[in-house]
N, CA, C and O atoms as a GROMACS GRO file, in nm:
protein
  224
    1UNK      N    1   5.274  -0.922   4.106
    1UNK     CA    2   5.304  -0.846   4.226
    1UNK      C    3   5.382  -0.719   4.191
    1UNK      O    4   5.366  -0.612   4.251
    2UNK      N    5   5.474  -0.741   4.080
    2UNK     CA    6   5.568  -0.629   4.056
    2UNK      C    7   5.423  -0.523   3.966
    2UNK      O    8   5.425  -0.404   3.999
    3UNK      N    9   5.371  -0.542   3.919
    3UNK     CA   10   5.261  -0.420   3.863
    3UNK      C   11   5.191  -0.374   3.974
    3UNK      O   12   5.136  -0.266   3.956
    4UNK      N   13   5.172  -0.441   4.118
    4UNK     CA   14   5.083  -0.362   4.199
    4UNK      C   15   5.212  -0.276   4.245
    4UNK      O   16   5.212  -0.156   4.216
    5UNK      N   17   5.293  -0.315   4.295
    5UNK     CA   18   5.401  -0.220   4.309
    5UNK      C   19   5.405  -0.109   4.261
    5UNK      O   20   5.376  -0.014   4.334
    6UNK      N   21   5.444  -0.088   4.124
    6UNK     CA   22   5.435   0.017   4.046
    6UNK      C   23   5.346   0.117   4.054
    6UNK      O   24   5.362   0.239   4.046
    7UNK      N   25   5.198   0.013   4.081
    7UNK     CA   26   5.116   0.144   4.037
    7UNK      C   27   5.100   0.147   4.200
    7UNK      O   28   4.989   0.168   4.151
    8UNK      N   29   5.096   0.148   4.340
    8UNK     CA   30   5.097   0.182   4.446
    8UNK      C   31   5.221   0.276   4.481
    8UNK      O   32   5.232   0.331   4.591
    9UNK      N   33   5.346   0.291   4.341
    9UNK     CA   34   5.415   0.391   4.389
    9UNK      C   35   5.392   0.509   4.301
    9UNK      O   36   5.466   0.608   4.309
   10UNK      N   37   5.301   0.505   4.224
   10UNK     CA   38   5.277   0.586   4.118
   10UNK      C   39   5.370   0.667   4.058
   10UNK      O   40   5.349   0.788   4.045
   11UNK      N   41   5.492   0.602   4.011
   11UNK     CA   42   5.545   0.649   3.897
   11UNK      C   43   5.648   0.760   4.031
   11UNK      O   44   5.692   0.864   3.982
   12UNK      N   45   5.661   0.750   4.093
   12UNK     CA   46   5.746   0.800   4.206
   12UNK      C   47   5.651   0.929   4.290
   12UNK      O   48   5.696   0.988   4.387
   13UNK      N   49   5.556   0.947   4.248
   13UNK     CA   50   5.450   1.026   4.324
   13UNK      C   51   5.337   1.012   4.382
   13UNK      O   52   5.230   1.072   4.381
   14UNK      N   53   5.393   0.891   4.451
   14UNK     CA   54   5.277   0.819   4.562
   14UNK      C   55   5.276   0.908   4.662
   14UNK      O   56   5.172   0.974   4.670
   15UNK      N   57   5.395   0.938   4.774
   15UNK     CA   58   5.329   1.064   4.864
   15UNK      C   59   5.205   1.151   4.838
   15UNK      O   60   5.109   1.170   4.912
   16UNK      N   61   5.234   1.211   4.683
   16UNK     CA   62   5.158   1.318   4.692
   16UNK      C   63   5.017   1.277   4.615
   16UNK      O   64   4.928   1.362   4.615
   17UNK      N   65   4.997   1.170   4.559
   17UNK     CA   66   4.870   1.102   4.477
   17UNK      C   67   4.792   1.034   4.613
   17UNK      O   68   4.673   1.040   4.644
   18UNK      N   69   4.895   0.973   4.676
   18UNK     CA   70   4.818   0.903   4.796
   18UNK      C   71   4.733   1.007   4.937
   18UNK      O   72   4.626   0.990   4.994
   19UNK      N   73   4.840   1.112   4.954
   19UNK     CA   74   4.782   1.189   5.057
   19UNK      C   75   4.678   1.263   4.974
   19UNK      O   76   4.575   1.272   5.042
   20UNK      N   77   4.663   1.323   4.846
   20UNK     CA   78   4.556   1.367   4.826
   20UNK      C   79   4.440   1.278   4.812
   20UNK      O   80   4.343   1.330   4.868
   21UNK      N   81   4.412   1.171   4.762
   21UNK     CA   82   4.289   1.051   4.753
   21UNK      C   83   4.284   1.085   4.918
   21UNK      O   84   4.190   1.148   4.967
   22UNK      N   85   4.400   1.033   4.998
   22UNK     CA   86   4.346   1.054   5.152
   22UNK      C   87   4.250   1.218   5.212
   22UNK      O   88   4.142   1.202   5.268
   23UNK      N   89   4.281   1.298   5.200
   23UNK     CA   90   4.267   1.449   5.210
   23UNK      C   91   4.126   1.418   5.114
   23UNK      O   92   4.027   1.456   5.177
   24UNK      N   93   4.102   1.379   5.027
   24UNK     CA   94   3.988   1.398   4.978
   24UNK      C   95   3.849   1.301   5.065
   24UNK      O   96   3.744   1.343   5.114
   25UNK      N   97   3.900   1.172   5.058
   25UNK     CA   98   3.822   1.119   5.131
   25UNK      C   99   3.838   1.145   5.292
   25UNK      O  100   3.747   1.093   5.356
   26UNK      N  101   3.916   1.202   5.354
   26UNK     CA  102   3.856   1.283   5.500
   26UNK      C  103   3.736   1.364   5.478
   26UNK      O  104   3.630   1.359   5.540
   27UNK      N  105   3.782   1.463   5.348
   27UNK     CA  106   3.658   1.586   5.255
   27UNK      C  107   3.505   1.502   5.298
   27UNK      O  108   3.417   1.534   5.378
   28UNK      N  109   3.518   1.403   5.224
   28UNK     CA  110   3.380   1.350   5.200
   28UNK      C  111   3.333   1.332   5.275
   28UNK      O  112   3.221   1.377   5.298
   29UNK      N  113   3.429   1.220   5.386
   29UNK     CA  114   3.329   1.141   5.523
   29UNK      C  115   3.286   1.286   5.606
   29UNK      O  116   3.178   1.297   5.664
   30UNK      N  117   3.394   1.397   5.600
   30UNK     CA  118   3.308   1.537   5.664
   30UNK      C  119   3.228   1.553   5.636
   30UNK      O  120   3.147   1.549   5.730
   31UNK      N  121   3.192   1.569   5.560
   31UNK     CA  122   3.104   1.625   5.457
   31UNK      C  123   2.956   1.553   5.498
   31UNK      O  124   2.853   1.621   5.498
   32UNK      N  125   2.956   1.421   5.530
   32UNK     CA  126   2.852   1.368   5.571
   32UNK      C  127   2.801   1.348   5.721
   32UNK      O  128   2.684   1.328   5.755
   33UNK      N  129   2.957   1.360   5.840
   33UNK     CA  130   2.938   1.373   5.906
   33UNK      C  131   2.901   1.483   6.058
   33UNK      O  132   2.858   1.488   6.173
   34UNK      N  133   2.950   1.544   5.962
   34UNK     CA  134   2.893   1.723   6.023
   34UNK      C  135   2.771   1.719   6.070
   34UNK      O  136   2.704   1.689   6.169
   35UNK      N  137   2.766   1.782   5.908
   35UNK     CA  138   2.587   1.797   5.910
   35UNK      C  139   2.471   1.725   6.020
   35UNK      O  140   2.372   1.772   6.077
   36UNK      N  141   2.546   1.570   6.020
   36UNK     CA  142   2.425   1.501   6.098
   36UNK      C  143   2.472   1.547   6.269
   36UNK      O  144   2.395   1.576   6.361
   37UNK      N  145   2.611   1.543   6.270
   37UNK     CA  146   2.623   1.584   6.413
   37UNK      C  147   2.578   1.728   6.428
   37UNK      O  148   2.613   1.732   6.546
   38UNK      N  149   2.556   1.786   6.418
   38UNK     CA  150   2.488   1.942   6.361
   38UNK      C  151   2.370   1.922   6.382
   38UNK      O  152   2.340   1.972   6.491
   39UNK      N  153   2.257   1.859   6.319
   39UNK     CA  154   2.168   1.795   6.318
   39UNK      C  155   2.087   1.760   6.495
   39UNK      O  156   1.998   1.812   6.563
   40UNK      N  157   2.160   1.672   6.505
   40UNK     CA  158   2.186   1.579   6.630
   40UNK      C  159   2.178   1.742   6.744
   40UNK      O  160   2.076   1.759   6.811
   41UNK      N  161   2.262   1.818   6.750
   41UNK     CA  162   2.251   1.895   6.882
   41UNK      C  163   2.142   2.009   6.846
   41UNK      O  164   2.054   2.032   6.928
   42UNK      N  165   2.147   2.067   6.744
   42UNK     CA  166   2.013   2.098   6.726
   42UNK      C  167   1.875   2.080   6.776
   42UNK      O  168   1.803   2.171   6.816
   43UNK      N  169   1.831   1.899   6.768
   43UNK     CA  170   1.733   1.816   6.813
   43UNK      C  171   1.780   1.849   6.960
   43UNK      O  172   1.724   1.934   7.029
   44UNK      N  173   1.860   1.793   6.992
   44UNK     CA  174   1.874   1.807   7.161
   44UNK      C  175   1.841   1.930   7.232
   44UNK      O  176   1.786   1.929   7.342
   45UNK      N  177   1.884   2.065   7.153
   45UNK     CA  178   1.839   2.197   7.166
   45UNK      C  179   1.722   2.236   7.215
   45UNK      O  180   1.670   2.280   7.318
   46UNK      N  181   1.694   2.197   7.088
   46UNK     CA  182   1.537   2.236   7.080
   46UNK      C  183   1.434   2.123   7.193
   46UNK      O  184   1.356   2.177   7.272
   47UNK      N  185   1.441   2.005   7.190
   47UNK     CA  186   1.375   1.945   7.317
   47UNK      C  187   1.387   1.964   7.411
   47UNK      O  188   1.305   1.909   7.485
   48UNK      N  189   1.499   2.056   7.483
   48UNK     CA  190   1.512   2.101   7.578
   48UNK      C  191   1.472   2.283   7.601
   48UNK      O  192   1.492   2.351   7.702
   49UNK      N  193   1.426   2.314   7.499
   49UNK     CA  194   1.390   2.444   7.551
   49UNK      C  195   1.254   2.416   7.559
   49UNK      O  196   1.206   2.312   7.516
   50UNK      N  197   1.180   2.518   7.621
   50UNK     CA  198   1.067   2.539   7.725
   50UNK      C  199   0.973   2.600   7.563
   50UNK      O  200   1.010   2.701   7.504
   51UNK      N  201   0.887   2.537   7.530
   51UNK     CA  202   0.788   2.580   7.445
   51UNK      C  203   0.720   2.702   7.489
   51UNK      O  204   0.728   2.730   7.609
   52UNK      N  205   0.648   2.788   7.403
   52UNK     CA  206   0.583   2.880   7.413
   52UNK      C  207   0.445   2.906   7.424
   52UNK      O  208   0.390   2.901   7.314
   53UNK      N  209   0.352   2.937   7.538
   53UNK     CA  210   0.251   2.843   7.521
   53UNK      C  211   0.172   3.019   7.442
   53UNK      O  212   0.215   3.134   7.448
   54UNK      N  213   0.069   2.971   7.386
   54UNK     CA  214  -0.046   3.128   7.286
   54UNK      C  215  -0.076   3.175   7.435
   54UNK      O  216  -0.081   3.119   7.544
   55UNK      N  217  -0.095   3.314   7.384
   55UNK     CA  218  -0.140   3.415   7.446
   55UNK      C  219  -0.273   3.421   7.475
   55UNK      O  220  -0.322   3.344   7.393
   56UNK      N  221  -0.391   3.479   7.563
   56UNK     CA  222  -0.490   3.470   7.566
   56UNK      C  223  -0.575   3.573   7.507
   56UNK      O  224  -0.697   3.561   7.511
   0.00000   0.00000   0.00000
């Protein structure tokens, strides 16, 4: 128990080891979740606009 300790305080720079792993993995899950919500209103966009029909 006393070694998980240690290394969960990392040597006295857990604040700043821990909030960055955190800050990074916010990075990532963005990173994946953008795009698709991006994605997502796009589709909605576009099914809702009025197509163009050819000219005669």
């Amino acid at each position: 128990m006393k070694h998980l300790q240690e290394f969960l305080a990392m040597g006295g720079y857990a604040v700043y080891v821990w909030s960055a792993y955190g800050l990074g993995l916010v990075i990532l899950v963005w990173n994946v979740v953008a795009p698709r919500r991006r994605e997502r209103q796009l589709r909605a966009a576009l099914a809702t606009r009025p197509t163009r029909r050819p000219q005669p």
